[in-house]
C-alpha positions in Angstrom: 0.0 0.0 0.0 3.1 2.5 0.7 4.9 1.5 -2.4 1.6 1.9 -4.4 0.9 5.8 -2.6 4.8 6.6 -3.2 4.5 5.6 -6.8 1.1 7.8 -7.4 2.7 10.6 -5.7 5.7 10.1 -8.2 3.7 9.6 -10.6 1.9 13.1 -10.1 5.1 14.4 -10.2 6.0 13.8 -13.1 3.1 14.9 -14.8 3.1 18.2 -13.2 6.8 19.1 -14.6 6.1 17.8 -17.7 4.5 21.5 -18.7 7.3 23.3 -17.2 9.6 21.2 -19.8 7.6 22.0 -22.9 7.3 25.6 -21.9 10.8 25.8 -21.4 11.8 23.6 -24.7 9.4 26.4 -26.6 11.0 29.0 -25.3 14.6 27.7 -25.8 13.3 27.4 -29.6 11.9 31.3 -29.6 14.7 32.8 -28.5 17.0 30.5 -31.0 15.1 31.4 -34.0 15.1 35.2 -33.1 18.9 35.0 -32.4 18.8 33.3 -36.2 16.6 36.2 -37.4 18.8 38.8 -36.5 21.6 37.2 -37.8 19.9 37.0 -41.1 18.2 40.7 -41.2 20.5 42.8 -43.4 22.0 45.7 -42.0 20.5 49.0 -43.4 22.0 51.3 -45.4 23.1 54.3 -43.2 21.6 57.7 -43.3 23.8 59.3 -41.3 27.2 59.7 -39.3 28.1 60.1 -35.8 31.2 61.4 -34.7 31.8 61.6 -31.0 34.9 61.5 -28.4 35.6 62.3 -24.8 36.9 66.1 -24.3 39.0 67.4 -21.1 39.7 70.8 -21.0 43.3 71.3 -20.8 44.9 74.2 -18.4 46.6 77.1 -20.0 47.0 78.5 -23.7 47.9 76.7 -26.6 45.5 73.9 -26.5 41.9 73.0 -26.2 41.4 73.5 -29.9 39.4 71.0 -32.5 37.8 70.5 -36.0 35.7 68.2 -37.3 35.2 67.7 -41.2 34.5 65.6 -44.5 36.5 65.5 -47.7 35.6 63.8 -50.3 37.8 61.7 -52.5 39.9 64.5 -54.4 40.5 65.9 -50.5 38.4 68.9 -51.0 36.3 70.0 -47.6 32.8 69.0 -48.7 31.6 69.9 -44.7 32.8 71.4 -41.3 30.7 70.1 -39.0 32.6 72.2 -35.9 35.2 74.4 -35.1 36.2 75.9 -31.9 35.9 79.6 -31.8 39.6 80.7 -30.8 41.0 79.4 -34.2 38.4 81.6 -36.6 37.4 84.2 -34.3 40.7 84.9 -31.9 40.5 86.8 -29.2 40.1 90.7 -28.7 43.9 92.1 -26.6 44.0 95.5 -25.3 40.9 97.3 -27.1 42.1 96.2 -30.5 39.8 94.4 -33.5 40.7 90.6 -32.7 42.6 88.6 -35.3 41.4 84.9 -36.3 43.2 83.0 -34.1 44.7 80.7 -36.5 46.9 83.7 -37.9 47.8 84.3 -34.3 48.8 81.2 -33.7 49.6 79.1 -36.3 49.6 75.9 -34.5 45.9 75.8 -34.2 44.4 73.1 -36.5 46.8 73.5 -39.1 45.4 70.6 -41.3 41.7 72.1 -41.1 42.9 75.7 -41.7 44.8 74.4 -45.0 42.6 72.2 -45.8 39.2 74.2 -46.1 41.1 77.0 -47.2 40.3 79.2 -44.3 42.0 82.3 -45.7 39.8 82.7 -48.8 36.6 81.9 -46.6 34.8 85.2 -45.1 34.0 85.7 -41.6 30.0 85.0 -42.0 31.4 81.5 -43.5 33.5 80.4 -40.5 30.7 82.1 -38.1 28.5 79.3 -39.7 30.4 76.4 -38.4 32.1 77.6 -35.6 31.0 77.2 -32.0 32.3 78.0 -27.9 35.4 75.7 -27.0 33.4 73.8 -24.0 34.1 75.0 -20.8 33.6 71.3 -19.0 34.8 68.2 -20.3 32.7 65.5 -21.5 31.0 64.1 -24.8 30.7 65.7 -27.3 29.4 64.7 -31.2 28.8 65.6 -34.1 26.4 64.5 -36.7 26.5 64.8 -40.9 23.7 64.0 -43.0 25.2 63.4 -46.1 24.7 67.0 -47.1 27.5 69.6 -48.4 27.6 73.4 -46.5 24.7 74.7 -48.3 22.9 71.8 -47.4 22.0 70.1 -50.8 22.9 66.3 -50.7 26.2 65.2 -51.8 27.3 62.6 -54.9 27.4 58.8 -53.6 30.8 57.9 -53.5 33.5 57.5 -51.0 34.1 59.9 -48.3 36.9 61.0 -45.2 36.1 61.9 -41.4 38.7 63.6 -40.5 39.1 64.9 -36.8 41.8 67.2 -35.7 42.7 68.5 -31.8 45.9 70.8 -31.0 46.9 69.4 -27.4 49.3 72.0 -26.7 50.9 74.1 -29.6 52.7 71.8 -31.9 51.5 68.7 -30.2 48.9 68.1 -33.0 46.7 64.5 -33.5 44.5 63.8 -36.4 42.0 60.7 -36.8 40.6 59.7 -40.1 38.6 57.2 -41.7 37.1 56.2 -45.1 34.1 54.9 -45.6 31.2 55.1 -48.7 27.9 57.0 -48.7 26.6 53.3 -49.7 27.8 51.6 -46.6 25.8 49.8 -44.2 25.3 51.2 -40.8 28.3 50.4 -38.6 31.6 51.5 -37.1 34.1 53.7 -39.2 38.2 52.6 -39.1 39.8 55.4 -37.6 43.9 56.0 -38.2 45.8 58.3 -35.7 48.7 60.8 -36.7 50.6 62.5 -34.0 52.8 65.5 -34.7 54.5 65.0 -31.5 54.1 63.5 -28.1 53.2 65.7 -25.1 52.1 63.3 -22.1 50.5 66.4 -20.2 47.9 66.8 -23.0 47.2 63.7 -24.1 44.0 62.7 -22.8 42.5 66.2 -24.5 40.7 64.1 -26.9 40.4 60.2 -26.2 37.5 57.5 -27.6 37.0 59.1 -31.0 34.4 57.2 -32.5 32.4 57.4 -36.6 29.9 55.5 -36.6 27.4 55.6 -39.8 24.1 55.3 -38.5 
């Protein structure tokens, strides 16, 4: 009579897990066929791109300055997307009209300055793309459309992020990357170019990301 109780009670048991285990089987099998869906969704073509990077504000003159910009593939500047203020605007010294601060100092972005030809451009054009060096460090990006300054969309083809920061004077770093206005949305290659080391101003710019979105 015990053996026969301890066998029904077993018995019940078992037919009480037996849903658990189905339900658990089925959702094994969900989430395994929407791992496999993902995996075979294509990626979509990207509409956009994100630059960003951590910014500390460095101590003193010389530094603290940064571009951000597209060429195309003959090099010309199809977009600024930012400038700090010092390099296009200078500062005003003593009462006098300020100079751009790029002829003040030549150190400051020299690639952008040369590059977008900042001499031939007139002060309404730099104003356009130029904003406050931020005050606090932090995040900051940057986002391109796939448009040219005027805002009119540019010729699919293959393009260059380029971002430029002057850590201290001379002490110049530049990141680029390639990519094509047909690429699927993902992370951008980015190359590094120092000018020359300076440990106290490193970390100005660090985690410089492109991603086309």
């Amino acid at each position: 009579m015990r053996q026969k109780k301890l066998f029904i009670a077993a018995l019940a048991a078992m037919l009480l897990a037996i849903p658990a285990m189905v339900l658990c089987k089925q959702s094994e099998q969900v989430r395994a066929q929407s791992k496999k869906g993902e995996a075979a969704r294509p990626k979509v073509k990207a509409q956009t791109l994100e630059v960003s990077f951590n910014y500390q504000r460095q101590a003193g003159p010389g530094s603290n300055q940064y571009a951000v910009w597209i060429e195309n593939e003959k090099g010309d500047v199809v977009k600024t997307l930012f400038v700090t203020s010092y390099t296009t605007k200078g500062r005003a010294r003593g009462g006098e009209q300020p100079k751009r601060g790029y002829i003040v100092r030549p150190a400051c972005v020299p690639t952008w300055v040369k590059t977008v030809k900042a001499d031939e451009k007139t002060d309404q054009q730099l104003d356009a793309v130029t904003g406050a060096t931020p005050q606090a460090g932090g995040t900051q990006s940057f986002t391109w459309d796939f448009t040219d300054q005027e805002g009119k969309a540019v010729p699919q083809g293959t393009y260059k992020v380029v971002i430029e920061a002057t850590l201290f004077f001379d002490s110049d770093i530049i990141y680029s990357g390639t990519f094509s206005t047909k690429d699927k949305a993902g992370d951008i290659k980015l190359t590094s170019t120092l000018t020359k080391e300076d440990e106290k101003h490193k970390d100005m710019v660090t985690n410089v990301k492109a991603v086309l979105k």
